[in-house]
N, C-alpha and C positions, 0 to 999 in steps of 0.2 A: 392243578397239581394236587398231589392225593397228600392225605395227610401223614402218608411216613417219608415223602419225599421232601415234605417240607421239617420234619422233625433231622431226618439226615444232614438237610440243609444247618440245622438249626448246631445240631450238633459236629459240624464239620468246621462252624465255625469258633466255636468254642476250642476244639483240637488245636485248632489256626495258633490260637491265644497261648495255648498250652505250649503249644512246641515254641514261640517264643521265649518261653517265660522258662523252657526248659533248658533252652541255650545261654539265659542268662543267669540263670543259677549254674551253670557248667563252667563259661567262659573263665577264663584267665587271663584277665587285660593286661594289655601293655601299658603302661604308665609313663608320660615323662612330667613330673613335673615341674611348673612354673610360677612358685612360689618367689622367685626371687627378680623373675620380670614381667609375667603377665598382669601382679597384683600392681604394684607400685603403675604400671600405664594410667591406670585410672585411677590412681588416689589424689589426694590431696595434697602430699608433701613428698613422696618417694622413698626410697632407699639410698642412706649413707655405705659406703666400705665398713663400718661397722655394723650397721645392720645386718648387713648380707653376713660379713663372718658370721655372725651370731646366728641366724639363720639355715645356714649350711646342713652345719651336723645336727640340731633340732632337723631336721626334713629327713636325715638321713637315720638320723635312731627310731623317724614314725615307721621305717621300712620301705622308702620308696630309693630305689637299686638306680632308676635314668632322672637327670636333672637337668635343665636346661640352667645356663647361668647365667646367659644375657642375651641380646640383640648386638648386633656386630654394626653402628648406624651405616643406613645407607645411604643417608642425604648428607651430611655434612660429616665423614670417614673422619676430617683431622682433625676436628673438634670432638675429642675424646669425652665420656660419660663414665659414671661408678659402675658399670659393665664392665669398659675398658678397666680400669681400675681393678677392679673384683678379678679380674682373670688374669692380671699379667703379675696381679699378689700372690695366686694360688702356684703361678710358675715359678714366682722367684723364692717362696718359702718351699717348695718340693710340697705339697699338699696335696692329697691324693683326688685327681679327677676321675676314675675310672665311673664309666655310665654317666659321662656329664657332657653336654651338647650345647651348643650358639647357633642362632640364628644365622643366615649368611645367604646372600642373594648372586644368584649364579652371575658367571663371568660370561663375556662374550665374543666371538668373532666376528672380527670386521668384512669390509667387503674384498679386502684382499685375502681371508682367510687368516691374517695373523691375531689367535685369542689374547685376549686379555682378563686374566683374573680381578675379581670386584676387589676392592680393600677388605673387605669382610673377610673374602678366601682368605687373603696376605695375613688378616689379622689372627684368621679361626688358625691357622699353621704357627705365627710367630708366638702366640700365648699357649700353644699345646693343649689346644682344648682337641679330642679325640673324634668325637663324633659332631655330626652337624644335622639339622634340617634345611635342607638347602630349596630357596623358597623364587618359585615362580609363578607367574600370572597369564590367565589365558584366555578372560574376556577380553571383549574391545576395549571397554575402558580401562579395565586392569593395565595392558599392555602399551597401551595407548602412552608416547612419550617418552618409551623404555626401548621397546624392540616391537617387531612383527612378527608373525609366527612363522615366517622361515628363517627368518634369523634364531628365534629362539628354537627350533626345531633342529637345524643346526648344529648351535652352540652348546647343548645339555649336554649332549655327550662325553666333548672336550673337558667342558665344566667340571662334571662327575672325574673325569679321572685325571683332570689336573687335582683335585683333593685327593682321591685316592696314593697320587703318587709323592704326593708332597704332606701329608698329615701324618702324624701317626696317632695309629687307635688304639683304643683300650690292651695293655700289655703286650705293644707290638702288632696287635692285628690291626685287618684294614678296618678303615674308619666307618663307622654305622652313618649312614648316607638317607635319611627320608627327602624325597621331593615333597616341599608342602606347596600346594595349590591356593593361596592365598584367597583367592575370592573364587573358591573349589566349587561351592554352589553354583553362583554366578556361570560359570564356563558348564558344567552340567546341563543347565537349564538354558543356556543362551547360544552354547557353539560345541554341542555334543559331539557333532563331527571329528574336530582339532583337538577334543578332547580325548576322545577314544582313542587317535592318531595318535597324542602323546605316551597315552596309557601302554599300549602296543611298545612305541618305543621304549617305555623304560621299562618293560619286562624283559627285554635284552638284554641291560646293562649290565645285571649285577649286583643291584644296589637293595637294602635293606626292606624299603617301603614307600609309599605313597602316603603320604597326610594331606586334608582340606580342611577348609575353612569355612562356615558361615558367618563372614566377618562383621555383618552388621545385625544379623539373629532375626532375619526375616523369611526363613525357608522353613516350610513345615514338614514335620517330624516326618510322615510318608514320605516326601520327598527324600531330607537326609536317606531315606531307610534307600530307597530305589536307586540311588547314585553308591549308596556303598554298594549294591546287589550290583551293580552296573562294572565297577570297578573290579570287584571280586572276581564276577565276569574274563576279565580283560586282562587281568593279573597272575603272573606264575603262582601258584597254590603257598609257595611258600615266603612272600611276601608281606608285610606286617600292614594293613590299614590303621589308621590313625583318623580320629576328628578331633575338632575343636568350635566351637558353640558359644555364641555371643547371645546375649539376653534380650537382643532387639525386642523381640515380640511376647516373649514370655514362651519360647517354646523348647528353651537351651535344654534342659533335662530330661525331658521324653523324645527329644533329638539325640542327645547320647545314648537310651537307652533305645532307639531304635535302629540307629548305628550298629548298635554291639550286636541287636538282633537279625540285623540282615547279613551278616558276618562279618564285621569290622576287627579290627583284633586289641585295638586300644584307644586312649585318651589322651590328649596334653591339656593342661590346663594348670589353676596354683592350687590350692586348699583354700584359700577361702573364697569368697564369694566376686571380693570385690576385683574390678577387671576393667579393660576400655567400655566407654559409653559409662552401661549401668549395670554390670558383671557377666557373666559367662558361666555355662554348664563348668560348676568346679570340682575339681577330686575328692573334695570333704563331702559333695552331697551324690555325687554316684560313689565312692565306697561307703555312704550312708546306706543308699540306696539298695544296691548290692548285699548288706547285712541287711535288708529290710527283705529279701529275698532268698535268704539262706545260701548264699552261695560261698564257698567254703573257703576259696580263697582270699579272700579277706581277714581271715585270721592272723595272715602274715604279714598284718599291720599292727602296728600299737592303740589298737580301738578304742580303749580307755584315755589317750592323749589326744583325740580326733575332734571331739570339739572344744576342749580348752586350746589346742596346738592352732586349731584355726583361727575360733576367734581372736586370739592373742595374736596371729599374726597381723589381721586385718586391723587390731587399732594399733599396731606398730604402725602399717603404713597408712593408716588415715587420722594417728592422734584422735580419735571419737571412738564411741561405740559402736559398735555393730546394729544394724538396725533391729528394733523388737520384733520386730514381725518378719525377718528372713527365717523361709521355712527352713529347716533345720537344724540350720547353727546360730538363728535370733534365739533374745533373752525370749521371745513369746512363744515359741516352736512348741515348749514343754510347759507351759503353763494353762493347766486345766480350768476352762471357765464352767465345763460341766462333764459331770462323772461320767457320763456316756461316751465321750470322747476319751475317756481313756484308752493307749492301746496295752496289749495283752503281751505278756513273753508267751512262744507258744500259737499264738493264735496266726494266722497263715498271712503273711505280709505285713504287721503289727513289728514296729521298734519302738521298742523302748529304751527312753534316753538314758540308762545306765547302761547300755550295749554298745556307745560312741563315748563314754564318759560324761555323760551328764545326768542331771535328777528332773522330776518333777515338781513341778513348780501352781501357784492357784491362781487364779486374778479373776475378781468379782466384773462379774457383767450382771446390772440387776433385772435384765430380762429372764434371762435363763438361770444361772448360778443357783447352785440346789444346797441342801447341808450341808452335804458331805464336801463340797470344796468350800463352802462358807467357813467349813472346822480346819481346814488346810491350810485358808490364810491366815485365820485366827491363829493356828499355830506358828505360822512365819512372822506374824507380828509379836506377838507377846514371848514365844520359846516354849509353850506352854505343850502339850502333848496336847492333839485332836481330839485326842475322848474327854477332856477335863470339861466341855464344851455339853450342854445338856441337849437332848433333842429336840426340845419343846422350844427354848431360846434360839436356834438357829432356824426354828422353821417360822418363830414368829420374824424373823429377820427378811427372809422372804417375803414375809406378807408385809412387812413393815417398805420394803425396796419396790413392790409393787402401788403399794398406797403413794407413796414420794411420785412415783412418775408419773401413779395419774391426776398428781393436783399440780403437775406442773414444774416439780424438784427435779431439777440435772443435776446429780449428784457423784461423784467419783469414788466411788465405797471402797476402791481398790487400794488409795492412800489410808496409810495406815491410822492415822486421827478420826478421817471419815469412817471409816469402820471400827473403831470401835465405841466411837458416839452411838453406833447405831446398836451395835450389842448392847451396850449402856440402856439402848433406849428398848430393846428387847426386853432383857430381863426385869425392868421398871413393869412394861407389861406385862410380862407374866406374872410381877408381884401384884398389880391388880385387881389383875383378872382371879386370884387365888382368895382376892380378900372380897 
């Protein structure tokens, strides 16, 4: 291979990256989120009816227009939940749902052909909830228990427009209809075949869009990307894709943003982090992400309430903190242990935490931690302005955190007593060494 065909190469693939990265500064995602029941599945204590009011219109003043308001149960229908609750509130005070969606698992046809709607449908129509993601399964084991695939293949159809004729949608129109593919991965990767078959099928219908799932966050991010290219494939052009991204493996957020890249057209998820298992690709950190990439429509959110509005929900429904070290809505996210890490306003994929609504923050690490954030925490302890701080005392500080580790001192310089014994013991030094 000559060596401009390997530079061709080289720079074909970089292109690759570009046109990516060009489609996700472009995109205009579809948003619903699920602040008011993806979080609460995996918390600690849940959502009261007063929570959720409270909740509502904070979600709604961040500038997200689709909400999902609950799950419609589908294992035990007559034992009612604060979903049930939260929605048949919002009917009987006249409360405006317009762009607001429930969960709800398709109804079925028997073997004499006479359908039966799930209690979900019954319910998504008698609380006047407008729109739905209407949610089916199409692995073996998905199915498995529930229906076979000519049953379910069958039944969608009926399904779909017994909602249609029985809901009403946002100011009288027909109701917004996603089929979510509940273990959407799973059926991709395991029965492509019955997949595509369904795909095919609901391009006929009518209906708004197709959402899946990687419901336990064990499918890697190429993959997600190949199954939305798969689907977009298979789909009338004006169809809306949808994922949703579980944190199984650590691959939830570069699975969203490969989504978007293979043409997907949006997200559900809550704002903040926390989710079933142990969180989920959330809305706080792909339109983090997304301002991390200039992409313009995100301006049409209230940026500056993004990460107080998150965190603040997430110790609503977990009563704790947030964790320090969740990247980008943790207390540690913005707290500099070394100058070099700081990112830039300006500099090409660099946010900075006052572009989500938050600040920079210091925290001594005494391997690395240099002056200049040794003078940052000093000023978060004392109130003191960073320059009061002399150059010569903070660099014997350094040396002083380096000498501690090598005789053996674990020392936490980050609490604010520890540190400033050790300035203490700095500037002693410097008196010294001057005498």
């Amino acid at each position: 291979m000559s060596a401009r065909s390997s530079a061709q190469i080289a720079y074909s693939a970089i292109e690759a990256a570009s046109a990516k990265l060009a489609r996700l500064q472009s995109v205009e995602p579809f948003f619903i989120d699920l602040s008011l029941r993806e979080n609460p599945v995996g918390d600690r204590v849940g959502q009261t009816l007063a929570d959720k009011l409270a909740i509502l219109p904070k979600i709604r003043e961040f500038g997200f227009d689709n909400i999902l308001l609950g799950t419609l149960d589908y294992s035990m229908p007559e034992e009612l939940e604060v979903d049930d609750d939260f929605m048949m509130h919002l009917r009987d005070h006249n409360i405006d749902t317009t762009g607001c969606y429930a969960f709800t698992d398709v109804g079925l046809v028997d073997s004499h052909g006479d359908f039966t709607p799930s209690p979900s449908m019954l319910k998504l129509r008698d609380y006047n909830v407008p729109n739905t993601l209407h949610e089916i399964y199409l692995s073996k084991e998905g199915m498995q228990g529930q229906y076979d695939f000519a049953t379910l293949k069958q039944s969608l159809p009926v399904s779909i427009n017994w909602i249609k004729q029985q809901v009403n949608g946002d100011q009288g129109a027909e109701p917004k209809i996603f089929i979510n593919i509940v273990d959407g991965c799973d059926a991709f990767a395991q029965a492509p075949e019955q997949t595509f078959e369904i795909l095919q099928l609901l391009g006929e219908l009518n209906i708004t869009g197709l959402s899946f799932e990687d419901d336990r966050g064990t499918y890697l991010p190429f993959q997600v990307g190949a199954y939305v290219a798969a689907a977009r494939a298979l789909l009338p052009s004006d169809y809306k894709i949808l994922v949703h991204m579980h944190s199984g493996g650590g691959f939830e957020n570069a699975s969203v943003l490969e989504a978007l890249a293979n043409g997907a057209d949006g997200v559900w998820g809550g704002l903040p982090k926390r989710a079933a298992i142990i969180g989920h690709a959330s809305l706080g950190e792909l339109i983090a992400n997304l301002v991390r990439l200039d992409n313009p429509h995100m301006q049409a959110y209230q940026l500056q309430q993004l990460m107080p509005l998150a965190t603040g929900l997430q110790i609503t429904d977990e009563e704790q903190a947030v964790p320090d070290d969740l990247p980008i809505l943790g207390h540690n996210a913005y707290r500099l242990p070394l100058s070099f890490f700081r990112q830039i306003k300006g500099r090409p994929q660099d946010l900075v935490p006052e572009a989500i609504g938050g600040t920079y923050g210091y925290r001594i690490c005494p391997v690395v931690s240099d002056p200049g954030v040794i003078a940052g925490r000093l000023s978060e302890v004392t109130g003191q302005p960073d320059t009061d701080f002399a150059q010569e005392d903070l660099e014997q500080m350094v040396r002083l955190m380096r000498r501690d580790l090598r005789a053996g001192e674990k020392i936490v310089y980050d609490k604010p007593g520890n540190l400033l014994a050790l300035y203490e013991r700095a500037k002693a030094s410097a008196r010294a060494a001057a005498h």
